[in-house]
C-alpha positions as CSV (number, residue, x, y, z in Angstrom):
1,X,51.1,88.1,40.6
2,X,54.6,89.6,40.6
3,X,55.1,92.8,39.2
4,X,59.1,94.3,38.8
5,X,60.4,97.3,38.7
6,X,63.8,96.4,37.6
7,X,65.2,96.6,34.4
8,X,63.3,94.1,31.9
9,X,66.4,94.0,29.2
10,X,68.3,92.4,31.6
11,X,67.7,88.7,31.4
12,X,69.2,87.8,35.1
13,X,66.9,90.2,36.2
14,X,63.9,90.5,33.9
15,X,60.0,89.5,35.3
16,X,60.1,86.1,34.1
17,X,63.7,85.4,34.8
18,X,64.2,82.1,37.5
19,X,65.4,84.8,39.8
20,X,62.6,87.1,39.9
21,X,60.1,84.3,39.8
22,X,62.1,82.8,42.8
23,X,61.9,86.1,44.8
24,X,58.3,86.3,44.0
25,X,57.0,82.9,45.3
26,X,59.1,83.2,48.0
27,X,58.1,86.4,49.4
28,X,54.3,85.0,48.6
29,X,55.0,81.9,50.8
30,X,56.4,84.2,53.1
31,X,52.8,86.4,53.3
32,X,50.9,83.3,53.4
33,X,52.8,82.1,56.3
34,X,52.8,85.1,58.5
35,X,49.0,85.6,57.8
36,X,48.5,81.6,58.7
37,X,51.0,82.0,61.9
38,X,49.3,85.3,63.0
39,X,45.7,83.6,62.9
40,X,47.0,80.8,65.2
41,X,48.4,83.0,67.8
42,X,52.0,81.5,67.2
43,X,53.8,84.4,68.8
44,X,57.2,82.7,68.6
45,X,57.1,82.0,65.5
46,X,56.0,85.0,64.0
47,X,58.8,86.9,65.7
48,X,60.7,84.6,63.1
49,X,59.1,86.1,60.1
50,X,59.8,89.5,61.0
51,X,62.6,91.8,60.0
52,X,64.6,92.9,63.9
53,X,63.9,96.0,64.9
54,X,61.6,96.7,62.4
55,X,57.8,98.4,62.4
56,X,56.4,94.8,62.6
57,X,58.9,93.8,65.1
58,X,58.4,96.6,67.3
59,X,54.5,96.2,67.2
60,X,55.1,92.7,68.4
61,X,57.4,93.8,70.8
62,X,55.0,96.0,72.1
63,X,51.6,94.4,71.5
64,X,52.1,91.2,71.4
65,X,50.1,89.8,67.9
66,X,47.2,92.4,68.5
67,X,48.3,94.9,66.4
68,X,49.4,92.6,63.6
69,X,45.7,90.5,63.5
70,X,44.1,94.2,63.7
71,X,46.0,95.5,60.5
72,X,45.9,92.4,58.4
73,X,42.1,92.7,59.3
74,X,42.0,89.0,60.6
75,X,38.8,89.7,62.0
76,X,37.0,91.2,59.9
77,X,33.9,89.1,58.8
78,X,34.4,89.6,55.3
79,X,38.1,87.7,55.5
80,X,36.4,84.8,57.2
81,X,39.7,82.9,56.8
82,X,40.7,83.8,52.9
83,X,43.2,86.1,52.9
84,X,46.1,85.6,50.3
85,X,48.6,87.1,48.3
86,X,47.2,89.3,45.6
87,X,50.0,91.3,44.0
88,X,53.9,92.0,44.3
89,X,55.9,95.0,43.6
90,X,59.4,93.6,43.4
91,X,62.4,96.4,43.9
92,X,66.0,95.0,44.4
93,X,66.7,94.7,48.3
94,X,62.3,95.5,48.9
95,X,59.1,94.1,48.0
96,X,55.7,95.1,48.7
97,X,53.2,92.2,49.0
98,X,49.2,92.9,48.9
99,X,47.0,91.0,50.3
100,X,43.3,89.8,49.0
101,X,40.4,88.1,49.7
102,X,40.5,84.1,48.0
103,X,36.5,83.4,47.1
104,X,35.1,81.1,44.4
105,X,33.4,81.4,41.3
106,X,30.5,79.3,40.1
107,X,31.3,76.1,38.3
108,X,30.8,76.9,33.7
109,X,29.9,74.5,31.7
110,X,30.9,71.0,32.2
111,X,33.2,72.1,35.3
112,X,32.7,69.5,38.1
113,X,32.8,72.4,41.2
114,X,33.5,76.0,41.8
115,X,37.1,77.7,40.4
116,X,38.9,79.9,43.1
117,X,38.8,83.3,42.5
118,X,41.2,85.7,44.4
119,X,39.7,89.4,44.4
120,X,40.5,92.3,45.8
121,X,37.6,93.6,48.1
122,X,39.8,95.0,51.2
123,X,43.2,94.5,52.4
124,X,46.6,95.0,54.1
125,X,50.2,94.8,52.7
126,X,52.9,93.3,53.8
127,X,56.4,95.5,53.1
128,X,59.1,92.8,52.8
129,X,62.9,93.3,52.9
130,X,65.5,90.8,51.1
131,X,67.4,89.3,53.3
132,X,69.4,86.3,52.0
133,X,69.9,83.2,53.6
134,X,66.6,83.6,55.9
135,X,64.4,81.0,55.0
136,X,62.3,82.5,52.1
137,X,64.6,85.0,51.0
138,X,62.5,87.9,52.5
139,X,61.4,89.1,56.1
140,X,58.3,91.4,56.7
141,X,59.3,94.9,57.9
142,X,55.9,96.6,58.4
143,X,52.2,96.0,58.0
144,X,50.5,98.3,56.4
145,X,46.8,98.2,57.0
146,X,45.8,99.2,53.3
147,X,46.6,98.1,50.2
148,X,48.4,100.3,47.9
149,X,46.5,103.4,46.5
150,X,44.0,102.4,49.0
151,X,42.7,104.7,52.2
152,X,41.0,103.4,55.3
153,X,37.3,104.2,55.2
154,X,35.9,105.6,58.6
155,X,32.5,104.2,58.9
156,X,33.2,100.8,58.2
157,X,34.2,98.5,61.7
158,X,37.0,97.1,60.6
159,X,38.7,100.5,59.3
160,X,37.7,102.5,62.8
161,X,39.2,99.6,64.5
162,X,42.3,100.2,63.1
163,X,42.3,104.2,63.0
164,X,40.9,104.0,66.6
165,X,44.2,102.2,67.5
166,X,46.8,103.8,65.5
167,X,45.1,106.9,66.8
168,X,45.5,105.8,70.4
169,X,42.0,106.3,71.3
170,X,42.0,102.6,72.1
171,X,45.3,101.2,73.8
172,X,46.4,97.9,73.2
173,X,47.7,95.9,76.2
174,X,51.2,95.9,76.3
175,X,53.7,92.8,76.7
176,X,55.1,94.4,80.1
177,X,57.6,91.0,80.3
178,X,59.2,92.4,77.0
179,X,59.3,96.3,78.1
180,X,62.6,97.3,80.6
181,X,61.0,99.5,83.7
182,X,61.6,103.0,82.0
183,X,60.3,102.0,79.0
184,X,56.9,100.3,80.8
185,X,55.9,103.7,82.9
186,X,56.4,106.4,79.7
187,X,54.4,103.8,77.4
188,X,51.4,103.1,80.1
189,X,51.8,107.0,81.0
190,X,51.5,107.9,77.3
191,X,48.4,105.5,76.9
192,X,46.7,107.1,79.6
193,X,47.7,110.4,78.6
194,X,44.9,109.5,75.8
195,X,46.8,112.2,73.7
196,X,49.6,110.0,72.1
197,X,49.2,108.0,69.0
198,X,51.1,104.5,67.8
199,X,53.5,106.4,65.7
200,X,54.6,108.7,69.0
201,X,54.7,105.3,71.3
202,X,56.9,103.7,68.6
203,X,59.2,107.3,68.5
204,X,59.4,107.3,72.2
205,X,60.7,103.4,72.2
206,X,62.9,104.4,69.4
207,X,64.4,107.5,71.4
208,X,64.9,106.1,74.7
209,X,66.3,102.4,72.8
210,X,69.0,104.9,71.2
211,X,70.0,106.9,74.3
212,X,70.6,104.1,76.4
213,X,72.9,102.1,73.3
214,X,75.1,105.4,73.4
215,X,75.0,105.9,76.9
216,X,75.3,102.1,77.7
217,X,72.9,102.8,80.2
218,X,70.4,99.7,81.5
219,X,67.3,100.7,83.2
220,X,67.5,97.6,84.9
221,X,69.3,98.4,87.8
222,X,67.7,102.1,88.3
223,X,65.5,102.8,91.5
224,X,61.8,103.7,90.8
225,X,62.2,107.2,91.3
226,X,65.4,107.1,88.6
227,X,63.4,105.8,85.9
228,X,60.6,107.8,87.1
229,X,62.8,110.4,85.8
230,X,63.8,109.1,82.7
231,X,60.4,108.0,81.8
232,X,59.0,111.7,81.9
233,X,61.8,113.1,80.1
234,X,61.1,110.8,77.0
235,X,57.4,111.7,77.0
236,X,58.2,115.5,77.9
237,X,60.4,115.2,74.6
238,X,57.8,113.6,72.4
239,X,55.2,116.0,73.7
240,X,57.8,119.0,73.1
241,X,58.4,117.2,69.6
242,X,55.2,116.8,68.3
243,X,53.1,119.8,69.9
244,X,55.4,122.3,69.8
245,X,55.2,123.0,73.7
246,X,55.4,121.3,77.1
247,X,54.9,121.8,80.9
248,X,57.4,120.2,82.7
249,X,55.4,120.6,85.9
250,X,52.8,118.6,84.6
251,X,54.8,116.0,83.3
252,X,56.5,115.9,87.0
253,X,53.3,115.7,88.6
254,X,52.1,112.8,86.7
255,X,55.4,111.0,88.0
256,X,55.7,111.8,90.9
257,X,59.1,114.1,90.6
258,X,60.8,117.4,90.3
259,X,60.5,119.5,87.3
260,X,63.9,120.2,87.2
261,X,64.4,116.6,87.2
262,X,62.6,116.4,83.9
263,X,64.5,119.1,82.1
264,X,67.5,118.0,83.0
265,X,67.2,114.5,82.2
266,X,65.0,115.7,78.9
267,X,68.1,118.4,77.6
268,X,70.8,114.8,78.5
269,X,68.4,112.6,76.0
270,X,68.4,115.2,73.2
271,X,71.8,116.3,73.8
272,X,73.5,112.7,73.6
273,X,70.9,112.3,70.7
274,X,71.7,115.5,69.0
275,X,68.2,115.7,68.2
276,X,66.0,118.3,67.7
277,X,62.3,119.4,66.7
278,X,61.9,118.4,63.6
279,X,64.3,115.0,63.7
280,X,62.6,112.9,61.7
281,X,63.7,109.9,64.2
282,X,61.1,111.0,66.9
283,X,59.0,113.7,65.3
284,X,55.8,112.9,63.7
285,X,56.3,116.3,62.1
286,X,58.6,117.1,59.1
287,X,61.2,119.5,59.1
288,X,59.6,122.4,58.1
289,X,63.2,123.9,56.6
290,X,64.7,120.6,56.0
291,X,64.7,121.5,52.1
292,X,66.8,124.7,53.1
293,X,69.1,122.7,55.6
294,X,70.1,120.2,52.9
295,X,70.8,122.8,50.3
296,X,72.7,125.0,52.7
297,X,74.9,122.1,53.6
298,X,75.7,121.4,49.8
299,X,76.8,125.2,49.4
300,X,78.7,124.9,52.8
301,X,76.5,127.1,54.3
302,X,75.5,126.9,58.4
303,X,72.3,129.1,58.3
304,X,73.0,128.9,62.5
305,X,76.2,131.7,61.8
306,X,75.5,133.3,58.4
307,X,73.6,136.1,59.6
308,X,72.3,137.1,55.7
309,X,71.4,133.6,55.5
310,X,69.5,134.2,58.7
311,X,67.3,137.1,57.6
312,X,66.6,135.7,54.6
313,X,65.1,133.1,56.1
314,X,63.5,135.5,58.5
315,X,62.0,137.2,55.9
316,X,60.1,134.6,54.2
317,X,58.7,133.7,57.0
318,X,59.3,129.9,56.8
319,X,59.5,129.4,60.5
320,X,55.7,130.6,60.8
321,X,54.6,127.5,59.8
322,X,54.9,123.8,60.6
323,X,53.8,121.5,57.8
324,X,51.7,118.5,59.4
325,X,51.4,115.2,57.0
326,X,48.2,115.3,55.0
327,X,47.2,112.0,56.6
328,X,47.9,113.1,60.2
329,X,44.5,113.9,61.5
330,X,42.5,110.8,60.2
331,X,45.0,108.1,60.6
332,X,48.3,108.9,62.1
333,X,47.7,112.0,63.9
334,X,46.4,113.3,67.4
335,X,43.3,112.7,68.8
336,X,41.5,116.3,68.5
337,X,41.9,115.9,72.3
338,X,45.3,117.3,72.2
């Protein structure tokens, strides 16, 4: 089952060295326990097995186990309680874990009853991150609802399950008793924005855990109309971010406060943040020049003062387009609603 991309001359490190082996039954143990936890409902628990502040752990955070049974496909009727590990992809300080369906084979010969058979018919992975000294070496960092190489395959239940809720066409409840007050109205106002998908929920946490780490700031002791505020700046950003424009006076209206309110508090986050646009921290979009910025940095370049640098720029007309992820309008992206 496990597969390593490390260097195979290396005996300490080779595939069938005592340490890879080790890393590989462990991180398998690992997948079979998180699958066998998250089909109990053992919420506790499971918060064990992920990595903190992680995808996972922010879905559970969130969503409670919903999202986690939904993208290992625990309910799908073909699973019917089989799942198993099916393959790992070993890199140094990362692992990726498949998952697959355990049926059996019909008994040959003189065999007294059926063999077990593990097969690959559907599935989720399970990206794992080393961490030593955690009980099996490894702790899961994200879910990812396919296998790899595979795609999600609208038409079948299970998969528009799944794209239906990453898509955030159909909101999962949120665990209010984990969310702090500003973090509770933007996620319930996103969700029944019914324009938002997961990924843009998960940015807005992210943007609005980071602000208040820098700032200090705890929303626990703000006044409704405070985190009012707040909350309609983080969405006002990720709606800025991700569509490329924004009303502040409908943001305001939908919470009940000034517009000016919003900007203000909206130009605070991203100024304390230093964020912009295209940060890939809260932008579903990539940077769109981010090839440009990096190379300019290397020459010691700031395209923002070089005016040459500027026109040329200008004139290949690189800021007349904004290049969306291939995947983002069947899985990741908007509803067409936006």
């Amino acid at each position: 089952m496990a597969h390593s991309n490390e260097d195979h001359s290396a005996p300490a490190t080779g595939p069938h060295s005592p340490n890879v082996q080790l890393l590989a039954q462990e991180a398998a143990r690992l997948g079979e326990t998180l699958v066998a936890a998250v089909r109990a409902g053992q919420l506790g628990f499971v918060e064990t097995l992920l990595l903190p502040g992680g995808p996972a752990f922010q879905a559970v955070r969130l969503f409670g186990l919903d999202l986690l049974r939904l993208d290992l496909r625990l309910d799908d009727p073909r699973e019917e309680g089989r799942l198993a590990p099916y393959d790992l992809q070993i890199e140094p300080e990362m692992a990726l874990l498949e998952l697959g369906v355990l049926s059996t084979l019909p008994p040959e010969n003189d065999e007294p009853r059926a063999r077990p058979h593990l097969v690959r018919l559907f599935g989720s992975s399970l990206v794992l991150s080393r961490v030593p000294g955690s009980e099996y070496g490894w702790l899961v960092e994200e879910i990812l609802p396919v296998n790899a190489g595979g795609q999600l395959r609208p038409g079948e239940a299970s998969d528009d399950r799944i794209i239906a809720a990453h898509q955030g066409k159909a909101p999962l409840p949120l665990r209010r008793e984990k969310l702090d007050p500003v973090e509770a109205l933007f996620l319930e106002g996103m969700q029944a924005a019914d324009s938002y998908n997961l990924a843009e929920l998960f940015n807005a946490v992210r943007m609005w855990g980071d602000f208040c780490h820098l700032e200090e700031l705890s929303s626990a002791g703000l006044d409704r109309q405070s985190s009012a505020a707040w909350a309609a700046a983080v969405e006002y950003l990720i709606n800025l971010f991700d569509t490329h424009k924004a009303e502040p006076e409908n943001m305001a209206a939908r919470y009940e406060v000034q517009p000016e309110i919003v900007t203000d508090r909206a130009r605070e986050i991203a100024q304390t943040l230093r964020a912009t646009q295209f940060d890939d921290r809260y932008s579903i979009h990539p940077d769109p020049i981010g090839h440009f910025r990096e190379v300019f940095g290397e020459l010691g370049i700031n395209p923002n003062k070089d005016e040459k640098t500027q026109q040329a720029l200008l004139n290949s007309k690189v800021f007349d387009s904004i290049e969306v992820p291939p995947d983002d309008e069947d899985f990741f992206g908007p509803p067409d609603s936006r």
